[in-house]
N, CA, C and O atoms as a GROMACS GRO file, in nm:
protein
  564
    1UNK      N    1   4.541  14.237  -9.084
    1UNK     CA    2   4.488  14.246  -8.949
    1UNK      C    3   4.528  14.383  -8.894
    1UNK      O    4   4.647  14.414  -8.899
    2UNK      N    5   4.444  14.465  -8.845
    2UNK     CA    6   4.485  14.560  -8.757
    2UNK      C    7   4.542  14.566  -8.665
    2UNK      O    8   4.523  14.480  -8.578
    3UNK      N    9   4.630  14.662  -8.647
    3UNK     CA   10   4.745  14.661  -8.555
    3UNK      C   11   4.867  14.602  -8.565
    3UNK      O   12   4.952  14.622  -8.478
    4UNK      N   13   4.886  14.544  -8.643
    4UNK     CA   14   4.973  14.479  -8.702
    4UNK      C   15   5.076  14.539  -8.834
    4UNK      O   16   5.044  14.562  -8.950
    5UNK      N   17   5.148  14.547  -8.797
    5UNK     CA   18   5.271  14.573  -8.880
    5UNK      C   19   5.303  14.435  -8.979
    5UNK      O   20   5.301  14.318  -8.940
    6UNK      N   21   5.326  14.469  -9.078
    6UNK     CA   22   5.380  14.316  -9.193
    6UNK      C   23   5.492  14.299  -9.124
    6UNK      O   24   5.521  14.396  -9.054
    7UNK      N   25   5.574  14.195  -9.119
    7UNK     CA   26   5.722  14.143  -9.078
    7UNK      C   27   5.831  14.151  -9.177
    7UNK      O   28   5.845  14.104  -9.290
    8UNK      N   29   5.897  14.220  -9.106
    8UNK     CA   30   6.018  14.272  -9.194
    8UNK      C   31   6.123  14.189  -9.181
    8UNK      O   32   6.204  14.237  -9.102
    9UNK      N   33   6.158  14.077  -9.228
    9UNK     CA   34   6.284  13.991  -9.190
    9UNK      C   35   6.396  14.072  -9.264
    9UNK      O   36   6.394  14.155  -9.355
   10UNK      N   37   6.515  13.999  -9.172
   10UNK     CA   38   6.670  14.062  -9.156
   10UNK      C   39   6.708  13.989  -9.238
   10UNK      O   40   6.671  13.874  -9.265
   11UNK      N   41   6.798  14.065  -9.292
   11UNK     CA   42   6.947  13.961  -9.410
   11UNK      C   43   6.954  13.875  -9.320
   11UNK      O   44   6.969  13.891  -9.199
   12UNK      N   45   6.934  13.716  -9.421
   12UNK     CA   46   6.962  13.633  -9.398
   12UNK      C   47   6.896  13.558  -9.258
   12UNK      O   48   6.957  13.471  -9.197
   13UNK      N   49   6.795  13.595  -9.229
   13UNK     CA   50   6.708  13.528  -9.150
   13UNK      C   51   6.671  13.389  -9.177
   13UNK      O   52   6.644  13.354  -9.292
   14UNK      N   53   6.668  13.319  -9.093
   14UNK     CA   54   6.524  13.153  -9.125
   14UNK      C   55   6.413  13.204  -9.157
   14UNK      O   56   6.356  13.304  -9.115
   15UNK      N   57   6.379  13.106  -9.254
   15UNK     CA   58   6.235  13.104  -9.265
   15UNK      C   59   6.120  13.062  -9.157
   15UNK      O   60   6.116  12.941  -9.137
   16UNK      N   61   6.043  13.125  -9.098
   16UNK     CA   62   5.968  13.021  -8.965
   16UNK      C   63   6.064  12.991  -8.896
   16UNK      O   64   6.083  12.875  -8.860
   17UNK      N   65   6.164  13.113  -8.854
   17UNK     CA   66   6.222  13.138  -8.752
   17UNK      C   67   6.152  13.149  -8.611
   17UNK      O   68   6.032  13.142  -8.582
   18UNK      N   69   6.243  13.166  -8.547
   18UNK     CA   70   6.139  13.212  -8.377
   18UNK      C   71   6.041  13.317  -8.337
   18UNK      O   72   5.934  13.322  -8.277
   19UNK      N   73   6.152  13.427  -8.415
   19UNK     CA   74   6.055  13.546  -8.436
   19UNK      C   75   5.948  13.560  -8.587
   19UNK      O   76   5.851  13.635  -8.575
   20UNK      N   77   5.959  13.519  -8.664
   20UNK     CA   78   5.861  13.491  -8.736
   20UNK      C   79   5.734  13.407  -8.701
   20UNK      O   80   5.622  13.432  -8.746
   21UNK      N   81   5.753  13.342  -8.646
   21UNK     CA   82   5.674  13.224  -8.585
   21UNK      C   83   5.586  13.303  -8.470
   21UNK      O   84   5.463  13.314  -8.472
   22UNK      N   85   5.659  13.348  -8.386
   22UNK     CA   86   5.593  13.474  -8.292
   22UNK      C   87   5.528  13.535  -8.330
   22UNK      O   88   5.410  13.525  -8.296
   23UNK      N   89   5.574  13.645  -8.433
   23UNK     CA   90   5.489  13.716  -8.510
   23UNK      C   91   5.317  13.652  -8.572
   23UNK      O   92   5.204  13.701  -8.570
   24UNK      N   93   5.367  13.537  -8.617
   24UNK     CA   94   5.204  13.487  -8.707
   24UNK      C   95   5.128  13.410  -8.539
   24UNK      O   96   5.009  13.391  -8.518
   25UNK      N   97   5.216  13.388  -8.468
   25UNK     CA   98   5.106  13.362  -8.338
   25UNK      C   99   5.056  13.455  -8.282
   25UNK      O  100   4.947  13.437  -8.226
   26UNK      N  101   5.116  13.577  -8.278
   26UNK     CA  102   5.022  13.692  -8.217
   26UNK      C  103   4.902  13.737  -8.297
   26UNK      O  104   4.804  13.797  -8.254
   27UNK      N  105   4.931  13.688  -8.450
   27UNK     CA  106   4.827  13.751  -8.568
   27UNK      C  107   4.742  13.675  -8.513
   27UNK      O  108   4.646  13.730  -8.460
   28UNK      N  109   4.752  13.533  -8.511
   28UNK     CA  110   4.631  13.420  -8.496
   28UNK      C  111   4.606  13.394  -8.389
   28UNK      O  112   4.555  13.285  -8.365
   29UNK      N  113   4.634  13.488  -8.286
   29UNK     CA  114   4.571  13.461  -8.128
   29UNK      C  115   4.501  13.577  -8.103
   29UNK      O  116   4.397  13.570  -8.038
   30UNK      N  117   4.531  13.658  -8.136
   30UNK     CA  118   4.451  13.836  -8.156
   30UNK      C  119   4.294  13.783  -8.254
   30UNK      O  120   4.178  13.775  -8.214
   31UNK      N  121   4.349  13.756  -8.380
   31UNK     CA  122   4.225  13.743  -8.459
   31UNK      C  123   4.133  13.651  -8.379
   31UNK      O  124   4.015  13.683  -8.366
   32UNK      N  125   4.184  13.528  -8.320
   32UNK     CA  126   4.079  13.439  -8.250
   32UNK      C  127   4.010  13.490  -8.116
   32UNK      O  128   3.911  13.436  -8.067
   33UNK      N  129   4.073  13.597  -8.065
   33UNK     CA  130   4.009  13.644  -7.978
   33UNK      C  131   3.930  13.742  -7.998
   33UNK      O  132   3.838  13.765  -7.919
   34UNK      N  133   3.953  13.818  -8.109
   34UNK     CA  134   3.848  13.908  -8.169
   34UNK      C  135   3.696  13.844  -8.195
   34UNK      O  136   3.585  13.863  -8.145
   35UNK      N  137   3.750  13.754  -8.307
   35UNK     CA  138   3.619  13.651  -8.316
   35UNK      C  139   3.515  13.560  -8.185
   35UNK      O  140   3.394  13.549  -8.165
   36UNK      N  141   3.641  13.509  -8.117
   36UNK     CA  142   3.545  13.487  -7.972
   36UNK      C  143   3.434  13.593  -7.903
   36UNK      O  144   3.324  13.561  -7.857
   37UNK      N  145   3.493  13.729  -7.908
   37UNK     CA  146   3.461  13.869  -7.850
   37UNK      C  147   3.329  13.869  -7.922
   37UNK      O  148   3.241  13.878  -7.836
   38UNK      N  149   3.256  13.861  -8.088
   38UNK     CA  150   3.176  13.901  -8.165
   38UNK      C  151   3.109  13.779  -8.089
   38UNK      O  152   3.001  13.804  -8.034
   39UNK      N  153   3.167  13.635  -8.077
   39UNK     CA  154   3.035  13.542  -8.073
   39UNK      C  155   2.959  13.584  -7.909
   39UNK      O  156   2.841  13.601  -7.878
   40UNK      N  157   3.070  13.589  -7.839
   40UNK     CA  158   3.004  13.652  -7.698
   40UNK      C  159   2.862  13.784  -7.756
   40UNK      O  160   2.741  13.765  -7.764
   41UNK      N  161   2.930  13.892  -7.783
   41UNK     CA  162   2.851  13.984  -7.841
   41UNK      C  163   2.711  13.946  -7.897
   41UNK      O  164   2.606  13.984  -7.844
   42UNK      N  165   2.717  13.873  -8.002
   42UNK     CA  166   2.607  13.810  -8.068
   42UNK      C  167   2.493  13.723  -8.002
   42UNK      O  168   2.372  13.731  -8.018
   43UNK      N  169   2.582  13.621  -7.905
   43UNK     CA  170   2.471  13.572  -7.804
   43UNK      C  171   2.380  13.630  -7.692
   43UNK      O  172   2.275  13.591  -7.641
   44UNK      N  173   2.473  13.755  -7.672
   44UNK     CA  174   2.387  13.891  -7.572
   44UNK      C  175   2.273  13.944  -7.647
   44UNK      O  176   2.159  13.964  -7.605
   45UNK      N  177   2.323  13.965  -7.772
   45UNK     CA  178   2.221  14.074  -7.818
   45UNK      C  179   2.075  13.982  -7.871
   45UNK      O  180   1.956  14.005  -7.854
   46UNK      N  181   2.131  13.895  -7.925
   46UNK     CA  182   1.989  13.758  -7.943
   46UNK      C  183   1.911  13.737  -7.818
   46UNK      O  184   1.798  13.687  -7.821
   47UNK      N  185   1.975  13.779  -7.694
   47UNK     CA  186   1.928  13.785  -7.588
   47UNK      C  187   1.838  13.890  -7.554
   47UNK      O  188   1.722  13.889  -7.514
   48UNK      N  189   1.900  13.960  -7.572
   48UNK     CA  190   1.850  14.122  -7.568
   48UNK      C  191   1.734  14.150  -7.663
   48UNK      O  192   1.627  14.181  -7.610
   49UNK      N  193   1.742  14.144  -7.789
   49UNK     CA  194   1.696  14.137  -7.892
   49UNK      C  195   1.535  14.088  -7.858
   49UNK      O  196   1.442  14.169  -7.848
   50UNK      N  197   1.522  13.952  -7.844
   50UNK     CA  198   1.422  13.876  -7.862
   50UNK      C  199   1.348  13.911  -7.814
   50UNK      O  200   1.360  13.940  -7.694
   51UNK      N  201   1.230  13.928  -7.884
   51UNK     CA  202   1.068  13.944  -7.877
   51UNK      C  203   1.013  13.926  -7.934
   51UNK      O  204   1.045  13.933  -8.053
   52UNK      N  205   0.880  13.888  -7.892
   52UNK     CA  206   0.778  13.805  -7.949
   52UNK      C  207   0.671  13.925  -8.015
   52UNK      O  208   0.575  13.968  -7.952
   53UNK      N  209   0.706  13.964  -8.141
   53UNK     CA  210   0.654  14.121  -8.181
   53UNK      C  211   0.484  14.073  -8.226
   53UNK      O  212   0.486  13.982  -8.309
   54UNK      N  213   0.350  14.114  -8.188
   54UNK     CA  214   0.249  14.095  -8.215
   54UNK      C  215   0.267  14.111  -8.437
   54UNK      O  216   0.220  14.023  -8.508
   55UNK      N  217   0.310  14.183  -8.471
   55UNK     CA  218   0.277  14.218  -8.607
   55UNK      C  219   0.409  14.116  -8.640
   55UNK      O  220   0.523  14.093  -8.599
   56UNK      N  221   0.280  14.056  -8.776
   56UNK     CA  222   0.389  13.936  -8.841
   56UNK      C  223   0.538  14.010  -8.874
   56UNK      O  224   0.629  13.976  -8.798
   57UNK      N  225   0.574  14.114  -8.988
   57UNK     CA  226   0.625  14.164  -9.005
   57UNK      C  227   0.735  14.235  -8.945
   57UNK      O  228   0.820  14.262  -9.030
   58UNK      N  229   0.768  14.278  -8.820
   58UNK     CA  230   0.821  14.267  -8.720
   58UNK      C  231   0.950  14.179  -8.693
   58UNK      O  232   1.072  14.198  -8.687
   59UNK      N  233   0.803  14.004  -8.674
   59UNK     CA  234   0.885  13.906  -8.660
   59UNK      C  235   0.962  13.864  -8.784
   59UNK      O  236   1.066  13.803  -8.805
   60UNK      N  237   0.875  13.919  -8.852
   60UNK     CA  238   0.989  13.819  -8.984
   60UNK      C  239   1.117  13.899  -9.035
   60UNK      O  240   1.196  13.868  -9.124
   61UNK      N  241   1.112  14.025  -8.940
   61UNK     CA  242   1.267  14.098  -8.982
   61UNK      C  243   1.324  14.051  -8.905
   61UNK      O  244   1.396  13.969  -8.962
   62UNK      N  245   1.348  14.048  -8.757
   62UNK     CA  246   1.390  13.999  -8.666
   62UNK      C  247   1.453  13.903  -8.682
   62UNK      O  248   1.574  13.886  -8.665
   63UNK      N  249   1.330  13.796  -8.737
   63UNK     CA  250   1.443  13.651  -8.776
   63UNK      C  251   1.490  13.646  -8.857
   63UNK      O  252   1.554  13.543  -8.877
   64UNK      N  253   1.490  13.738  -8.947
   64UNK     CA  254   1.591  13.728  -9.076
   64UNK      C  255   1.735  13.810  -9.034
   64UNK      O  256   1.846  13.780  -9.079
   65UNK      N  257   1.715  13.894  -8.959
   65UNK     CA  258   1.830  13.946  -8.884
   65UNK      C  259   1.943  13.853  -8.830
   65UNK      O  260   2.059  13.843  -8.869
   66UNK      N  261   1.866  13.780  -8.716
   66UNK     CA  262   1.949  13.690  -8.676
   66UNK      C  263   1.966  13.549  -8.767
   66UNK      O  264   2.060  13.470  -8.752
   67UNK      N  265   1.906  13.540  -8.821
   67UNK     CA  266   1.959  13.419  -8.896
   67UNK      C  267   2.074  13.496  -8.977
   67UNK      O  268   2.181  13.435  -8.970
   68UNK      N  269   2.079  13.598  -9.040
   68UNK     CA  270   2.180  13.639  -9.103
   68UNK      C  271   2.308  13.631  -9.026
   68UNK      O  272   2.394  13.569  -9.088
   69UNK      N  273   2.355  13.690  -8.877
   69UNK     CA  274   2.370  13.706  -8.746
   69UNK      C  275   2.455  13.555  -8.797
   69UNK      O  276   2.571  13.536  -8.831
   70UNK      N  277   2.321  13.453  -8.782
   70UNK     CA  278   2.367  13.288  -8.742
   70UNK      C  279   2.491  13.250  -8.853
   70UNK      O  280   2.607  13.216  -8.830
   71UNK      N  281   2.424  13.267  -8.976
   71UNK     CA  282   2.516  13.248  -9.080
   71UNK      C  283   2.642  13.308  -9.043
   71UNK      O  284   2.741  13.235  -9.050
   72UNK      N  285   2.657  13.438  -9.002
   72UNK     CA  286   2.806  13.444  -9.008
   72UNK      C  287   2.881  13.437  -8.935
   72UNK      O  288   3.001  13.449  -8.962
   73UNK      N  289   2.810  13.406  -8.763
   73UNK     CA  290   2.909  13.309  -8.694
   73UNK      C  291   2.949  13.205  -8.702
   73UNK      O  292   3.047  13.152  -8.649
   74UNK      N  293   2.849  13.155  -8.793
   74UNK     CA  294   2.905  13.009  -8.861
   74UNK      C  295   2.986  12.968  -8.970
   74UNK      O  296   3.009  12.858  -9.019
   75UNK      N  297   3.030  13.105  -9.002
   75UNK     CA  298   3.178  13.101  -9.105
   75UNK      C  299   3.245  13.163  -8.981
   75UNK      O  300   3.363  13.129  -8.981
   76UNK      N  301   3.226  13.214  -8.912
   76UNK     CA  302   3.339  13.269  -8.832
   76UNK      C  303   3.362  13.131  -8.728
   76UNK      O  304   3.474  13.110  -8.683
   77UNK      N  305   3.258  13.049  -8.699
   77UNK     CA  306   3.327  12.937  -8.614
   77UNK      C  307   3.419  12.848  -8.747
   77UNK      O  308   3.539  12.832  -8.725
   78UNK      N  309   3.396  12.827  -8.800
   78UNK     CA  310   3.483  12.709  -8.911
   78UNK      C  311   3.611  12.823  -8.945
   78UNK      O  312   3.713  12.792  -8.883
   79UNK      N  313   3.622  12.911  -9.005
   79UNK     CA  314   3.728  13.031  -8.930
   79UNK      C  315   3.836  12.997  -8.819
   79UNK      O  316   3.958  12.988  -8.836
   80UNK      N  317   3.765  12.981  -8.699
   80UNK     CA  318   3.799  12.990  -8.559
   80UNK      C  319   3.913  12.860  -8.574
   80UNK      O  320   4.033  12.864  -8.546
   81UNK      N  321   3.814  12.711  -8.643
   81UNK     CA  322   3.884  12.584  -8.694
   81UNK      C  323   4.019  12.560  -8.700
   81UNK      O  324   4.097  12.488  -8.638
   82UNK      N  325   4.030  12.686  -8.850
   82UNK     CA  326   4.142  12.692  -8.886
   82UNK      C  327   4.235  12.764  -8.858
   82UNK      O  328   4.345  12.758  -8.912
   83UNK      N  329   4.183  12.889  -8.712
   83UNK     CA  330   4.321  12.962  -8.644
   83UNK      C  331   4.373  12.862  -8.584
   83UNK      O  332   4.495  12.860  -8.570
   84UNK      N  333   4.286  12.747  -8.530
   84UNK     CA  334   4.373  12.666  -8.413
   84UNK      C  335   4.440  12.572  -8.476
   84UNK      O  336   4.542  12.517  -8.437
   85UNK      N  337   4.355  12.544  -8.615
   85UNK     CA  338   4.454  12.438  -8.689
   85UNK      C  339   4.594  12.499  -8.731
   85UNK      O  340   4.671  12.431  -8.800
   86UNK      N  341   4.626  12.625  -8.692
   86UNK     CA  342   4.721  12.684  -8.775
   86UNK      C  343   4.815  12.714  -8.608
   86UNK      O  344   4.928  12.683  -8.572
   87UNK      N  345   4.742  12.761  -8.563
   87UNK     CA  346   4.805  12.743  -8.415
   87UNK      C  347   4.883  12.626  -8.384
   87UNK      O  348   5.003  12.627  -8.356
   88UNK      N  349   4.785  12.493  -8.394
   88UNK     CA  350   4.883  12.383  -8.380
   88UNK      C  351   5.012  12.389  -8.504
   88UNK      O  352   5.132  12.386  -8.480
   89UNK      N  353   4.962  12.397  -8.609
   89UNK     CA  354   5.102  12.369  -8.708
   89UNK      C  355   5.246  12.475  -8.666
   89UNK      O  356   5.365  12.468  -8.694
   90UNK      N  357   5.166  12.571  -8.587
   90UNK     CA  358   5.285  12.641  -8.527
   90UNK      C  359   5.394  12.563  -8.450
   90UNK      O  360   5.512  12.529  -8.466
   91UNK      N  361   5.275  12.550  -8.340
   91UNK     CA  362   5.346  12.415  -8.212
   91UNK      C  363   5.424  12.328  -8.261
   91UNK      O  364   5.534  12.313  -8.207
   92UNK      N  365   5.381  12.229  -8.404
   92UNK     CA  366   5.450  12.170  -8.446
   92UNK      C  367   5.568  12.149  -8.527
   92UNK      O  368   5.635  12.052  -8.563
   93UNK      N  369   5.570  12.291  -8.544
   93UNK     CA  370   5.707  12.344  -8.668
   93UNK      C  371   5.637  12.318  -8.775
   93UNK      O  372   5.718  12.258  -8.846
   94UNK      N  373   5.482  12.327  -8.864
   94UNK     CA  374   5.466  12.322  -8.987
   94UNK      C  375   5.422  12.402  -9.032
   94UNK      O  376   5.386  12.394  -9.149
   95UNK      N  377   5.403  12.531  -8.952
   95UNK     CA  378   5.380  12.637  -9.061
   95UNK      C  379   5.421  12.722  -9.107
   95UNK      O  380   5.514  12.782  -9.054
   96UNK      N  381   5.370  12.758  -9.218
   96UNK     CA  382   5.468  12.868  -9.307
   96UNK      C  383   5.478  12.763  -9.428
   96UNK      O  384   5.529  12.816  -9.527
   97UNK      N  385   5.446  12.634  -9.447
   97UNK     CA  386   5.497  12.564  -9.544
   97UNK      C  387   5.373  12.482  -9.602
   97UNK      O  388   5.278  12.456  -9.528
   98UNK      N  389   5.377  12.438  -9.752
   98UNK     CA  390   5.298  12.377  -9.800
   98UNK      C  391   5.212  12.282  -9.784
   98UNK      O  392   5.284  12.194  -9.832
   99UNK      N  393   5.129  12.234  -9.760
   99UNK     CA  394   5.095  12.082  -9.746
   99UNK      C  395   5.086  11.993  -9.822
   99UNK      O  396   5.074  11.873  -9.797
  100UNK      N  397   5.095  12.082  -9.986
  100UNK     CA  398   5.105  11.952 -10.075
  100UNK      C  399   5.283  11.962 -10.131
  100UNK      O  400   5.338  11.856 -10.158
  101UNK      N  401   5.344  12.063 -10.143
  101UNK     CA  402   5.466  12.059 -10.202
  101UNK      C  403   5.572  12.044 -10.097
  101UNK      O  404   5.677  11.980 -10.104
  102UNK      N  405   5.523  12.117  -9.999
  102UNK     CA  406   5.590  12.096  -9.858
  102UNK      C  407   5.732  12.228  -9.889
  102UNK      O  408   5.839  12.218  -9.830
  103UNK      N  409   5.701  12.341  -9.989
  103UNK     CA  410   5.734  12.431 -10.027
  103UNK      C  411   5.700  12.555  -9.912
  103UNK      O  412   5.598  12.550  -9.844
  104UNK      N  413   5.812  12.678  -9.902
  104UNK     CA  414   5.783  12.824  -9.822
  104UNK      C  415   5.632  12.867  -9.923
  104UNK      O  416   5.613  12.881 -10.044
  105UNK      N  417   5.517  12.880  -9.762
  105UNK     CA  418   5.419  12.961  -9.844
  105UNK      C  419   5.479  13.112  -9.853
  105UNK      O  420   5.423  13.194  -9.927
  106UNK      N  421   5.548  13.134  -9.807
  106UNK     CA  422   5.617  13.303  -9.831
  106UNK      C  423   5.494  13.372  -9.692
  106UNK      O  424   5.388  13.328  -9.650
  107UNK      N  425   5.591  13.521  -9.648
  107UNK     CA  426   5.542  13.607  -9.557
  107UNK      C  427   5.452  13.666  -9.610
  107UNK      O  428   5.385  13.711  -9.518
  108UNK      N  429   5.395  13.703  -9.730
  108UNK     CA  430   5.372  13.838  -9.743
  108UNK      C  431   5.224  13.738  -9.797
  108UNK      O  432   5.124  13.809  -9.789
  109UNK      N  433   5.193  13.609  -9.843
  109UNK     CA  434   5.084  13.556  -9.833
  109UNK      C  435   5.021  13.495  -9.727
  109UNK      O  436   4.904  13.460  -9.717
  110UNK      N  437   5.123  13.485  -9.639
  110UNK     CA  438   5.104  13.459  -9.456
  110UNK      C  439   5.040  13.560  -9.379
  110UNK      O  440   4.966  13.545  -9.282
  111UNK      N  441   5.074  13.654  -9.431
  111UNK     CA  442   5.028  13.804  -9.368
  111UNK      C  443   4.853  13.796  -9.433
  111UNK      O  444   4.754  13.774  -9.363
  112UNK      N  445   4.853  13.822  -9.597
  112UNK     CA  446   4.758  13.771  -9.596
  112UNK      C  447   4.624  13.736  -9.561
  112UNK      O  448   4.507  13.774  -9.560
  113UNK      N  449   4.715  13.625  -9.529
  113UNK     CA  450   4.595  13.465  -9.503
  113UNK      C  451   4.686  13.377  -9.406
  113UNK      O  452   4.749  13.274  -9.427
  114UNK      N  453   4.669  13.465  -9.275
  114UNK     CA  454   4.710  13.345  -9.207
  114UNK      C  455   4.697  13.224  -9.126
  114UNK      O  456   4.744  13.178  -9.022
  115UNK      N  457   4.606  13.187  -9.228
  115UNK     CA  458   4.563  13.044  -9.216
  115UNK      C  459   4.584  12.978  -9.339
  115UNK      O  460   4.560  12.857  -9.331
  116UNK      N  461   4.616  13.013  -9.438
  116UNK     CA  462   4.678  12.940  -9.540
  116UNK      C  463   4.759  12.860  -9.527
  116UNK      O  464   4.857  12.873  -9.453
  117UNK      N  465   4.722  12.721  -9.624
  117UNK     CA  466   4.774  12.576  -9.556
  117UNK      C  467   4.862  12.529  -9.685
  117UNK      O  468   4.936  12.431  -9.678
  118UNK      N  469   4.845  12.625  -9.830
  118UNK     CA  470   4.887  12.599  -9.954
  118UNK      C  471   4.982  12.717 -10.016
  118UNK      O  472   4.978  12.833  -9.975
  119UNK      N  473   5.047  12.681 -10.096
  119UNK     CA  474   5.158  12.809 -10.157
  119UNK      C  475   5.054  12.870 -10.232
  119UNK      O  476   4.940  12.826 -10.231
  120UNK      N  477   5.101  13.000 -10.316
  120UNK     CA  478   4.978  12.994 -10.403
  120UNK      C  479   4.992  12.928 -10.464
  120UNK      O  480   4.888  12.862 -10.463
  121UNK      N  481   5.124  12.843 -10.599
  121UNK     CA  482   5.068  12.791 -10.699
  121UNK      C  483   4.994  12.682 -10.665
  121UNK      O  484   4.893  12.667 -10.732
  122UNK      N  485   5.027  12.558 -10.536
  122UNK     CA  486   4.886  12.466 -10.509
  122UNK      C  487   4.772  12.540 -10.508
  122UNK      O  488   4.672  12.519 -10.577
  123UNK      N  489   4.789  12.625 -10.428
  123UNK     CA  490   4.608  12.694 -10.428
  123UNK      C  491   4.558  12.739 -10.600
  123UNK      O  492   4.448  12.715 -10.650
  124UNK      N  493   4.642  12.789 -10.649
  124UNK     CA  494   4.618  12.838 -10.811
  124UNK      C  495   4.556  12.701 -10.891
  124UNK      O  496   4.453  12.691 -10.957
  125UNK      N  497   4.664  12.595 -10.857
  125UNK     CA  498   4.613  12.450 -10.895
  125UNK      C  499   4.461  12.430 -10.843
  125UNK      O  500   4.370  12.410 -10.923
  126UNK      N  501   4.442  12.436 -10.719
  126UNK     CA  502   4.338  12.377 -10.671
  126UNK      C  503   4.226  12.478 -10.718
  126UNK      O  504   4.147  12.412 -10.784
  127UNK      N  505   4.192  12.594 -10.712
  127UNK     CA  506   4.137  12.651 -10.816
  127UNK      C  507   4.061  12.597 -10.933
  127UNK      O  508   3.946  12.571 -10.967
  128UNK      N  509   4.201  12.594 -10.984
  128UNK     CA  510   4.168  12.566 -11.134
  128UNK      C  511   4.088  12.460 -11.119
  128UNK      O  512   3.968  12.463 -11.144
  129UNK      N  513   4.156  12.348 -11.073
  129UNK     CA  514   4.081  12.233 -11.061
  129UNK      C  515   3.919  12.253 -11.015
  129UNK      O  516   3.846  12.257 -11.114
  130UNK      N  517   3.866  12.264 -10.919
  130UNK     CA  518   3.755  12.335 -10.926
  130UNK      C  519   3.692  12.353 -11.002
  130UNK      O  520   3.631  12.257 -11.051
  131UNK      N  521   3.675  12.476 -11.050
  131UNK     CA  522   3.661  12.562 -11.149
  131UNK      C  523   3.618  12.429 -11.321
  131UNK      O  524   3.517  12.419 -11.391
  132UNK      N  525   3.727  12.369 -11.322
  132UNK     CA  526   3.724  12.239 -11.447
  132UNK      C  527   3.633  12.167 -11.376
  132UNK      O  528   3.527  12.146 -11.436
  133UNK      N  529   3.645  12.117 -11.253
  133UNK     CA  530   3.571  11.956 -11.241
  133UNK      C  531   3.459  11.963 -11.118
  133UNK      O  532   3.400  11.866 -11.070
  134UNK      N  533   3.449  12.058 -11.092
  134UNK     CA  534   3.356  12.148 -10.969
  134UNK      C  535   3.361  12.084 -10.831
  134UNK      O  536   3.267  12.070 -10.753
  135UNK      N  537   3.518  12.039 -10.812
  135UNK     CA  538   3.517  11.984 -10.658
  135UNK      C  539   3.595  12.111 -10.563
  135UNK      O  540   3.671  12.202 -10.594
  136UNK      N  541   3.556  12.082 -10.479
  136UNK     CA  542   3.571  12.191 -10.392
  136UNK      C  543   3.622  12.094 -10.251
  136UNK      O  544   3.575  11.986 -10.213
  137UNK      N  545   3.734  12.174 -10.192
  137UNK     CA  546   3.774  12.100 -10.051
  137UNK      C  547   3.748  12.220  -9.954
  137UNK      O  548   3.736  12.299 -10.047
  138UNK      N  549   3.734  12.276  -9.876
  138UNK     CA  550   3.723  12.366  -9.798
  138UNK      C  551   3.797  12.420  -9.692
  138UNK      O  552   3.792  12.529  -9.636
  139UNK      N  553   3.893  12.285  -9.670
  139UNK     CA  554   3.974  12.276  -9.608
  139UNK      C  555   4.102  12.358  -9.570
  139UNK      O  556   4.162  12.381  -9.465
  140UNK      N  557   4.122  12.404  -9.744
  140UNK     CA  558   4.255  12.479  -9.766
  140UNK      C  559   4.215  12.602  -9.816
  140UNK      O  560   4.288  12.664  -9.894
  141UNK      N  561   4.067  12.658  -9.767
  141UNK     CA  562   4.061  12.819  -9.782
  141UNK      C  563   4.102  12.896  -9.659
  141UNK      O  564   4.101  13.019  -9.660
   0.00000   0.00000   0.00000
């Protein structure tokens, strides 16, 4: 994330200490407000944008524009999902930690991905798995 400095913990710090914890809430309240900022943006300019162009051709860039547009606010809302789902695990004292091993996901994959809900080796697991049996959860990207 821009603007952001990685976190440098002190000898002998907690893990998902206070100030660590601080730190990944400013990452994930900045990024969610960035993303809010684009969807505002995006609904102006669809605004702006729209016209009813006499030549087919025209129209059919137009709407391929914004449908493109649509698509990727719509990874950026399911995105948005998982800052707040990660927001809450803050609130609650669970993040920073595994959900299936209940293991440190570590800083420097927090930094990352900080919305990561898995260490890597679950995520490496879940992968794989995938990959072998073609299920996919979406949950824990």
């Amino acid at each position: 994330m821009h603007g952001f400095e990685p976190y440098q913990p002190k000898a002998g710090e907690e893990y998902m200490g206070a100030a660590q914890l601080d730190h990944f809430r400013q990452i994930l309240q900045t990024w969610k407000r960035q993303l809010m900022e684009e969807v505002d943006r995006t609904v102006h300019h669809m605004q702006d944008e729209a016209a009813n162009f006499p030549d087919p051709n025209d129209r059919a860039t137009q709407e391929s524009e914004f449908s493109l547009e649509l698509r990727t606010r719509d990874r950026e809302r399911k995105l948005l999902r998982k800052i707040d789902s990660a927001l809450q695990r803050i609130e609650n004292g669970e993040y920073g930690f595994c959900e299936e091993t209940g293991e440190e996901i570590g800083l420097r994959r927090l930094e990352a991905r900080p919305v990561a809900t898995l260490c890597l080796e679950a995520q490496e697991r879940r992968e794989l798995a995938e990959r072998q049996y073609g299920e996919r959860d979406d949950r824990y990207r």
